[in-house]
C-alpha positions as CSV (number, residue, x, y, z in Angstrom):
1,X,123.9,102.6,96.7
2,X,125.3,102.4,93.5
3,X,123.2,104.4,91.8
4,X,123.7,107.0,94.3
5,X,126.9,106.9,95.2
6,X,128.3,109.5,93.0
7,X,126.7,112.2,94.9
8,X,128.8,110.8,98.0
9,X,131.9,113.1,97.1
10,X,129.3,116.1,97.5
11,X,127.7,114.7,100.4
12,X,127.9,115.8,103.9
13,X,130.0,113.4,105.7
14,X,128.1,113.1,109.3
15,X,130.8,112.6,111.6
16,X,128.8,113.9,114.3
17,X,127.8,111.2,116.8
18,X,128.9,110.6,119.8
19,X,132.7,110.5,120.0
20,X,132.4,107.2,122.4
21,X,129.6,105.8,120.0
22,X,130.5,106.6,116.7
23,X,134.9,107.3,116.4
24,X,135.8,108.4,112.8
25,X,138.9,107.8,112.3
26,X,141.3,110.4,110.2
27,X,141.6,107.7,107.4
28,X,137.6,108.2,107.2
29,X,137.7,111.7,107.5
30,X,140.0,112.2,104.6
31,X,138.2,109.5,102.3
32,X,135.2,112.1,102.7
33,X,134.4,115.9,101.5
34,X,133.9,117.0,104.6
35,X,131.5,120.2,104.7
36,X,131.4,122.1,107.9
37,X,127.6,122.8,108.5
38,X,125.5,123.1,112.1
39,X,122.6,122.3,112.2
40,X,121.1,125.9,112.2
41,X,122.5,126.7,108.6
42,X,121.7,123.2,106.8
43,X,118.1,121.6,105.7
44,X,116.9,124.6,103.5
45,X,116.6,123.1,100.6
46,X,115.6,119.2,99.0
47,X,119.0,119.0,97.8
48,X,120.4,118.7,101.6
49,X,117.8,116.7,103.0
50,X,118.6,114.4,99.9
51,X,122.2,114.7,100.9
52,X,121.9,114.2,104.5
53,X,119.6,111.3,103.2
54,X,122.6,110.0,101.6
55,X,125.3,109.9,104.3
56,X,122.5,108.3,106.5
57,X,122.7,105.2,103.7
58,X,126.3,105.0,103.7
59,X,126.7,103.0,106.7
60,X,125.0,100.3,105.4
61,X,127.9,99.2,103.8
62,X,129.6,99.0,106.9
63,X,127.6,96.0,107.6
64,X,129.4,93.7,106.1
65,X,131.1,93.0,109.0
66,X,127.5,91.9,110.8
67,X,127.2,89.6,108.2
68,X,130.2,88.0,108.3
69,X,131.0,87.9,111.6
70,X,127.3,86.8,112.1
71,X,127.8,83.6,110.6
72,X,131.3,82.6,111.9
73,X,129.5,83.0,115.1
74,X,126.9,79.9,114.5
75,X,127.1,76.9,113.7
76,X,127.4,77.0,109.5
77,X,130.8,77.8,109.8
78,X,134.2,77.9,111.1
79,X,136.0,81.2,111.2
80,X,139.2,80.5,108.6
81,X,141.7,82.8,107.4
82,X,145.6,82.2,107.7
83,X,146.3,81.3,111.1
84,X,144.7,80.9,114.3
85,X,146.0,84.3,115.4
86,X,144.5,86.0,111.8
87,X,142.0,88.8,113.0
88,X,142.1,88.2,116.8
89,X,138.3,89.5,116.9
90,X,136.5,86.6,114.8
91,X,138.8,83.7,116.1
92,X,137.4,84.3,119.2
93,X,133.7,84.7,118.5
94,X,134.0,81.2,116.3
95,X,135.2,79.9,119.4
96,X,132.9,81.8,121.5
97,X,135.4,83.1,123.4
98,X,135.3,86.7,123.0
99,X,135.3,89.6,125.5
100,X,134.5,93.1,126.0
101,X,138.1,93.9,124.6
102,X,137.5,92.7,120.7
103,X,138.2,95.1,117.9
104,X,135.7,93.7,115.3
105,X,132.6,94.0,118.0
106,X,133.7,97.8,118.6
107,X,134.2,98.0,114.9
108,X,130.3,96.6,114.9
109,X,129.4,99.1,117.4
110,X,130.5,102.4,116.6
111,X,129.9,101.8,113.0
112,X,126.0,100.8,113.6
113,X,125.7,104.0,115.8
114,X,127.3,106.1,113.3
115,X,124.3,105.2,111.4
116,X,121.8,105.5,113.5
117,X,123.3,109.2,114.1
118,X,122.9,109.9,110.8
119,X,119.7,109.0,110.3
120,X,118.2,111.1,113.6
121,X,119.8,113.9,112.3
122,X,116.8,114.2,109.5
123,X,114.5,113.0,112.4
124,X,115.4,116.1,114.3
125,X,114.9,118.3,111.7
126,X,111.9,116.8,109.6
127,X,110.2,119.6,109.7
128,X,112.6,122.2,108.8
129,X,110.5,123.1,105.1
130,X,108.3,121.3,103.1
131,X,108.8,120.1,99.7
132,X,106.9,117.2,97.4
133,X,108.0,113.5,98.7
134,X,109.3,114.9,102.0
135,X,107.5,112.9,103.8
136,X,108.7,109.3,101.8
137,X,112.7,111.1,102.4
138,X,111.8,111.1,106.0
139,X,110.5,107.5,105.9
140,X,113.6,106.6,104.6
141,X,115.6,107.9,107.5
142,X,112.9,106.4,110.1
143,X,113.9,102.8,108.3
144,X,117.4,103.2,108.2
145,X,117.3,104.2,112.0
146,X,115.1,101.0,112.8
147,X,117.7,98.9,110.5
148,X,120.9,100.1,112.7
149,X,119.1,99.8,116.2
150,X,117.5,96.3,115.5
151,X,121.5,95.5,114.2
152,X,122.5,96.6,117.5
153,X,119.6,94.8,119.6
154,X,120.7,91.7,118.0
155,X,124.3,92.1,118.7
156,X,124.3,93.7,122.2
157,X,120.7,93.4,123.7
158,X,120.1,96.7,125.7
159,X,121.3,99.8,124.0
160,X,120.8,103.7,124.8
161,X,118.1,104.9,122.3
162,X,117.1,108.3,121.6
163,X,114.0,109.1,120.0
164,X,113.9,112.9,119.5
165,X,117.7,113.0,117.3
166,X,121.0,112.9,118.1
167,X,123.4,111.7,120.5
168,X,126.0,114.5,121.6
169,X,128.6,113.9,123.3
170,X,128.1,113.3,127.1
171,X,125.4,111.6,126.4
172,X,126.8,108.8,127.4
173,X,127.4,109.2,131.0
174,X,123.6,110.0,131.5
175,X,121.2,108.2,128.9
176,X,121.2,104.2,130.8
177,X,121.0,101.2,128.2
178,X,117.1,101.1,127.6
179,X,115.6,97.7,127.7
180,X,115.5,95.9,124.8
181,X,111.3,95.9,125.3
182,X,111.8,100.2,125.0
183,X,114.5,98.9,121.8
184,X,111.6,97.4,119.9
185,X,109.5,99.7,120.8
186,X,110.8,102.5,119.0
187,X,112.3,100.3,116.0
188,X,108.3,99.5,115.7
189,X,107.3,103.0,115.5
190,X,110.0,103.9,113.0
191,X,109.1,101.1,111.0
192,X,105.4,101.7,111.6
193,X,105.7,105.2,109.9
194,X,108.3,103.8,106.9
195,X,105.1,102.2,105.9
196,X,102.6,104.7,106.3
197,X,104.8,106.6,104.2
198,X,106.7,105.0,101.7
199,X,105.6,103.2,98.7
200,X,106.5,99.4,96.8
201,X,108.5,101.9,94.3
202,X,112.0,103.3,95.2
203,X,112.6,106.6,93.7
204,X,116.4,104.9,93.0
205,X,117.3,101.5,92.9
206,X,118.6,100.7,97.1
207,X,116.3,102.8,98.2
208,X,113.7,101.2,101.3
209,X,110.4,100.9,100.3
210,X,106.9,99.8,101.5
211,X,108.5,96.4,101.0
212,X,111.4,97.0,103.0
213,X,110.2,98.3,105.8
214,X,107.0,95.9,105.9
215,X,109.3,92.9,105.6
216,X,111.8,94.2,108.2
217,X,108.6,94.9,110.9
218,X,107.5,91.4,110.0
219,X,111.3,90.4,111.1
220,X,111.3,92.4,114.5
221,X,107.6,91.1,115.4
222,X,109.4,87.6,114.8
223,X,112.4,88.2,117.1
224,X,110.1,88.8,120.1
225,X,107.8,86.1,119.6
226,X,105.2,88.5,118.6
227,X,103.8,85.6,115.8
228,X,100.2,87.3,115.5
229,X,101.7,91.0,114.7
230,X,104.7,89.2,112.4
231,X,102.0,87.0,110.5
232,X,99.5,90.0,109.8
233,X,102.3,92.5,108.2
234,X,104.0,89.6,106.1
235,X,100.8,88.6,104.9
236,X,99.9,92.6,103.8
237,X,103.5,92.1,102.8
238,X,102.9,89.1,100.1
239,X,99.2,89.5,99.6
240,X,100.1,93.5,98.1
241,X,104.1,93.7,97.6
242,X,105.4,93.1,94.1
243,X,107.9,90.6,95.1
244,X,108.4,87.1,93.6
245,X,110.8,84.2,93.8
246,X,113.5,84.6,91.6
247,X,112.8,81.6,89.1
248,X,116.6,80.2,89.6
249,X,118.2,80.3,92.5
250,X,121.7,80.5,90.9
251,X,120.8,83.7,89.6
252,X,120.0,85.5,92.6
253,X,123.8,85.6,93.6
254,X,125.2,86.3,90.2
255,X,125.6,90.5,89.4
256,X,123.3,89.9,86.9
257,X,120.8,88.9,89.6
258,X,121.3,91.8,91.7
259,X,117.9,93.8,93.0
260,X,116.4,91.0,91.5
261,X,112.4,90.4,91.3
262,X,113.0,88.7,95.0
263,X,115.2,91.7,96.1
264,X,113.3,93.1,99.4
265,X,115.9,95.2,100.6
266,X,119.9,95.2,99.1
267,X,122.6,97.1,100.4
268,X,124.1,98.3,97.2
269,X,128.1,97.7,96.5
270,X,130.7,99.1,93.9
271,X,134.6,98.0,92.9
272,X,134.8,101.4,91.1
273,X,136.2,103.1,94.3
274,X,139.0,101.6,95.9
275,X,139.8,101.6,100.1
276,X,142.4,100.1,101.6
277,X,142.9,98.3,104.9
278,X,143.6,101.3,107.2
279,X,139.8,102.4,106.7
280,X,137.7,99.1,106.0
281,X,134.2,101.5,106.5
282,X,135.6,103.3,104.1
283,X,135.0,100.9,101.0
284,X,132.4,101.1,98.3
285,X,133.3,96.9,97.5
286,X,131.8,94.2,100.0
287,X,134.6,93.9,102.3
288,X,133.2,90.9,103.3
289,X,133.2,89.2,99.9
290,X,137.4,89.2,99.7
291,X,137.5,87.7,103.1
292,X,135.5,84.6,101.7
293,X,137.7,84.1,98.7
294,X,139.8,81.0,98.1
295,X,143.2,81.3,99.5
296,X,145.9,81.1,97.0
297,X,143.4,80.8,93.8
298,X,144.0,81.1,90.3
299,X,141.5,79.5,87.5
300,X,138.2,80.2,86.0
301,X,135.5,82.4,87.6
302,X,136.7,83.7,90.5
303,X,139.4,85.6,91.9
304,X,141.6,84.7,95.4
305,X,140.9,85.8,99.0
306,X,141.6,85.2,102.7
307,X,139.5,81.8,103.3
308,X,137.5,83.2,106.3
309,X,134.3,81.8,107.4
310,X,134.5,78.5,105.7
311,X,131.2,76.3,105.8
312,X,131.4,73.0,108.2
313,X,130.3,69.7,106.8
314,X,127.8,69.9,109.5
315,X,125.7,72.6,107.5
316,X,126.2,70.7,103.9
317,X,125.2,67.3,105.2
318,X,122.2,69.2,105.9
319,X,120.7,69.7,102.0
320,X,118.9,67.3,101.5
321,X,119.3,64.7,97.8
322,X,118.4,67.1,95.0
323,X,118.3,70.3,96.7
324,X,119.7,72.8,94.0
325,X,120.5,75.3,96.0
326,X,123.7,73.3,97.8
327,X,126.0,73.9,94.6
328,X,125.0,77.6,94.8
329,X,125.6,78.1,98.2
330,X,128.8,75.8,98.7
331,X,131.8,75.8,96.6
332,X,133.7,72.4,97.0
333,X,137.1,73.1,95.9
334,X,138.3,69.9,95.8
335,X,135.7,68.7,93.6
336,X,135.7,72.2,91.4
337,X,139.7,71.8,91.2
338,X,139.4,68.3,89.4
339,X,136.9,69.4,87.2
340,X,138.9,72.9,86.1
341,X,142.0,72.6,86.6
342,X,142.1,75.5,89.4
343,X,145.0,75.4,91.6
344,X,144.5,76.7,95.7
345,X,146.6,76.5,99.0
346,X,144.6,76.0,102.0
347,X,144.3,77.9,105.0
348,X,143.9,78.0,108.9
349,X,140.6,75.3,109.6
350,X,140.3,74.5,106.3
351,X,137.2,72.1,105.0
352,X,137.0,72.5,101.3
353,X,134.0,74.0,101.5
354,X,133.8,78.1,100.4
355,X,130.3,80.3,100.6
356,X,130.2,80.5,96.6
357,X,127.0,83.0,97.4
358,X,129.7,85.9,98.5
359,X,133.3,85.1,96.9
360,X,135.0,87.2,94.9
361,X,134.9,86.6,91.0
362,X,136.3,88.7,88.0
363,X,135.6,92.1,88.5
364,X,135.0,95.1,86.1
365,X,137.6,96.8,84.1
366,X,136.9,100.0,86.2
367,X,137.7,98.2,89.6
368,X,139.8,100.0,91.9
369,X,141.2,99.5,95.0
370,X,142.5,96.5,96.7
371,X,140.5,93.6,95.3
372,X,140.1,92.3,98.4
373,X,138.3,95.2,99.5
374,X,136.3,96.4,96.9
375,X,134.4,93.6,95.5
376,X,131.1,94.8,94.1
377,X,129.0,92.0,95.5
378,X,125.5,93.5,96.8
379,X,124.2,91.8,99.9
380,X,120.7,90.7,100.1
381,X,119.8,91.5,103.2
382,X,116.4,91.0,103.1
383,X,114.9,88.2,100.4
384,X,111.5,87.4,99.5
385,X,112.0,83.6,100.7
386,X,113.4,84.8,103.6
387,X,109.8,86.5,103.8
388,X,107.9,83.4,103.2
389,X,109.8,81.8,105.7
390,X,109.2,84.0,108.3
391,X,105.4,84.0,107.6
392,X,105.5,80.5,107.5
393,X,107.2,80.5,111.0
394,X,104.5,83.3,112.1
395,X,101.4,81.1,111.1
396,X,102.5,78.0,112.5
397,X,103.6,79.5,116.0
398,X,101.2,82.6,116.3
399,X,98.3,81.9,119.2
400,X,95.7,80.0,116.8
401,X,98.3,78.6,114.1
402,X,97.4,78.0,110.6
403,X,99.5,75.1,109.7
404,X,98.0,75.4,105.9
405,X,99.4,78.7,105.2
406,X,102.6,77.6,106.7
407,X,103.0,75.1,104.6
408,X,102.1,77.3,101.5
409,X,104.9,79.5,102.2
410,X,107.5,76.9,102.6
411,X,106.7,74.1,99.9
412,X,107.0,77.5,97.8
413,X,110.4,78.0,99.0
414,X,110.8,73.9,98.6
415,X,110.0,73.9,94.7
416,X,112.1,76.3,93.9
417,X,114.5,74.8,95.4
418,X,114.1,71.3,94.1
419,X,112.2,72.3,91.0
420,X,109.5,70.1,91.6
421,X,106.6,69.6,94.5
422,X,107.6,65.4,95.0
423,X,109.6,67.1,98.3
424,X,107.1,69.2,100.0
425,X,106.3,69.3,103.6
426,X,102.9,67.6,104.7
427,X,103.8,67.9,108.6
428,X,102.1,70.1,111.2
429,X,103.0,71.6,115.0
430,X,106.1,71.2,116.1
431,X,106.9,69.1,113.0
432,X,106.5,71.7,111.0
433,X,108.1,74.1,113.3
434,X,111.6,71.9,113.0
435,X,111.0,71.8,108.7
436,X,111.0,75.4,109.2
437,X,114.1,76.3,111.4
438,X,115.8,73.3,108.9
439,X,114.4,74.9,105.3
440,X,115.5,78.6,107.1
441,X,119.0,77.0,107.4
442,X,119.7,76.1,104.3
443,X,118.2,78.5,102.3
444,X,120.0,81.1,103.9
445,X,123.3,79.6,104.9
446,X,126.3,81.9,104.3
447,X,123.8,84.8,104.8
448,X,124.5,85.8,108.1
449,X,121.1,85.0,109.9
450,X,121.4,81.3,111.3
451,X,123.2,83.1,114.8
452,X,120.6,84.7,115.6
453,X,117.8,82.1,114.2
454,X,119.2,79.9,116.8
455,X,119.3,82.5,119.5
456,X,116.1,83.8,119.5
457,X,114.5,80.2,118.6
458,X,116.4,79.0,121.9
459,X,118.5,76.8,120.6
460,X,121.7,78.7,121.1
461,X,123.1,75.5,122.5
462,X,124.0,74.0,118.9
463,X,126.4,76.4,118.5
464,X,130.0,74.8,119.6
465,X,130.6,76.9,122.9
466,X,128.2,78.5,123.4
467,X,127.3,79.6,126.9
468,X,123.4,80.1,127.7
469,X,122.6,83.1,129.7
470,X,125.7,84.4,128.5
471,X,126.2,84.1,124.3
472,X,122.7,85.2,123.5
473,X,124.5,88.5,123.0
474,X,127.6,90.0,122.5
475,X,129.6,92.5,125.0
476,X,129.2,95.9,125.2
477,X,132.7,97.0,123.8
478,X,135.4,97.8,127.3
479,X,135.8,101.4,125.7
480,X,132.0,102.4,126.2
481,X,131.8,101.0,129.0
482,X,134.9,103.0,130.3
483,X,133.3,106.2,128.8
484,X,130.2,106.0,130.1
485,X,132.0,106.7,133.6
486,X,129.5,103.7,135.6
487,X,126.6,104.7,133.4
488,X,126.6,100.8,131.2
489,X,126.7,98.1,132.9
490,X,128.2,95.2,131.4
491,X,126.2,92.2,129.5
492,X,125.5,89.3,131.5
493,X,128.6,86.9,132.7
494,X,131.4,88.9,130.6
């Protein structure tokens, strides 16, 4: 969070989750103040629950790598970079080839449990003292636990859970997978209390909210078909939250646009503190946002990067005449060379099409750091449209479907994104339920979503490779699987 960030350096640095779950590397340990503490001698005050609070926040920025792994793994986008052998880990998932031993999806892994660890540290000790707005602090750490499990439920399917706190080490050779049922189960009654607790207000800017955590129950409803639940908390959501659509939709991606009137929940980003490649979790910058930069660049706006996860013509064939959003979303190079004067090289799978959403432009004066690395990009994790959208989805598929509302909520999206109503949606049932999936597409292309859109939609089969009863989900990483001693068993067919 950028606004909290600078209390990082005082922070406690939580490198206390399981060793086979959550690895910190020396690189991470000396990018930290490390503060030795147990549990017995910390959470006597506000001022370390806020810190704790803190460190429990910081792995959000780790997730850049679930977005952008996310998407080369559908169907928006091939995977890029210099060669075919550039970062082993996402070549394979673009071609949905991957197994248990992949760097990136242990990377994924112990960096989402390292979270989640963080998090159930406040859990366990809630009720240490009591002090005004405990209570919203604690929510905070009950959203950011649902955020990292439902990342992992997505990615992996079963996972172990914990509900009381920590992992410890050992752990892991007698806590079994839970079901992904139990999963939900106890990322609904984290969220559930987030918004009993919290308010539309964040006491910083990045901090969850109400919003945040209404918006993401609406989302986990959604991924298990639960359409009456998901269509009753998104309507509390828009009916009482003080969200809006953004006006512009060029806007929302600019700086300028960041935790924007649309924002629901935005993991916050800084180029003012530089990392390097030997600690990529270390970084303050969207690591992410380098990755997607033109390779070889030099002209106006924005600045060069590695040419991964380049869009396919498949996904821009599919705006539709006078969509505004498509020169937002995807930067032609060819077409913006001609018109600038910009000079590129080209790279491994190279279309001419970029994600100008998360490229790197000019950064500060202050930036530090690899460029590539650091890039001060927020990511919008969680948009009001992509709210609307997933209400309209709820109305139109819950058990007695409202086809009106539906279409409410996504000619809303529709006019913003044509800037007039002549292209709105008058279809109903399944109809409506393809518009939908389509408007859900484009609207959020290059945002890391349409993977698992497809997956839990069953229609995984669109994506080039992909292997039903198999690709749903990813494979638990070889190491945890060795660690747990026979404990895991592997995902399905890897």
């Amino acid at each position: 969070m950028k606004k909290i960030n600078k209390y990082l350096q005082r922070a406690i640095y939580l490198c206390i989750a399981l060793v086979t779950i959550s690895s910190c590397s020396d690189e991470y340990i000396d990018n930290a103040k490390v503060i030795a503490i147990d549990s017995e001698s910390f959470f006597n005050s506000e001022a370390e629950y806020y810190q704790a609070l803190v460190a429990a926040y910081d792995p959000l920025q780790s997730t850049f790598i679930n977005v952008l792994m996310g998407e080369i793994a559908s169907n928006n986008t091939l995977c890029g970079g210099e060669s075919a052998t550039d970062v082993p880990g996402y070549q394979q998932i673009d071609d949905m080839i991957h197994t248990p031993v992949n760097a990136q999806l242990q990377n994924l892994w112990s960096w989402m449990f390292g979270g989640v660890n963080r998090a159930a540290y406040i859990i366990e000790f809630k009720d240490e003292i009591d002090f005004a707005g405990k209570d919203a602090l604690v929510a905070e750490a009950y959203f950011l636990r649902a955020y990292y499990n439902f990342e992992l439920v997505k990615w992996f399917g079963d996972i172990p859970i914990k509900p009381e706190g920590r992992f410890f080490l050992g752990d892991e050779k007698s806590i079994p997978r839970s079901p992904k049922a139990d999963v939900y189960a106890l990322i609904e009654q984290d969220l559930e209390w987030a918004v009993d607790n919290l308010t539309y207000t964040a006491p910083q800017v990045g901090r969850a909210t109400k919003g945040s955590a209404q918006a993401l129950l609406g989302k986990v409803y959604l991924y298990q078909d639960k359409f009456d639940k998901a269509a009753t908390v998104l309507e509390n959501l828009i009916q009482n939250g003080p969200y809006m659509l953004e006006s512009d939709y060029s806007k929302i991606f600019e700086f300028a646009g960041e935790n924007g009137p649309g924002s629901v929940f935005e993991i916050q980003y800084t180029d003012v503190e530089g990392a390097g490649f030997g600690c990529l979790q270390c970084s303050e910058g969207n690591v992410a946002v380098g990755f997607q930069g033109v390779r070889g660049y030099s002209g106006p706006d924005f600045t060069p990067g590695f040419s991964f996860n380049v869009p396919t013509q498949d996904v821009v064939d599919e705006f539709e005449a006078g969509d505004l959003r498509k020169d937002v979303a995807i930067l032609d190079i060819e077409a913006w060379a001609a018109t600038t004067g910009a000079e590129f090289t080209t790279g491994y799978e190279h279309t001419g099409y970029f994600n100008r959403k998360y490229i790197p432009r000019t950064r500060s004066a202050n930036a530090a750091g690899d460029q590539n690395l650091t890039n001060p990009n927020n990511y919008r994790a969680i948009r009001y449209a992509d709210v609307l959208l997933m209400a309209a989805e709820a109305n139109n598929r819950k058990s007695s479907p409202n086809d009106a509302l539906a279409r409410t909520y996504l000619n809303m999206v529709r006019e913003r994104a044509f800037g007039n109503a002549d292209n709105n949606v008058t279809t109903s049932g399944t109809n409506l339920t393809a518009a939908i999936y389509k408007e859900r597409r484009v609207e959020l292309v290059g945002e890391g979503h349409h993977f698992f859109d497809l997956v839990r939609t069953g229609r995984g089969d669109q994506i080039p490779g992909f292997t039903s009863n198999k690709n749903e989900v990813f494979p638990i990483p070889f190491e945890e699987i060795q660690f747990s001693q026979g404990n895991w068993s592997q995902n399905q067919n890897y």
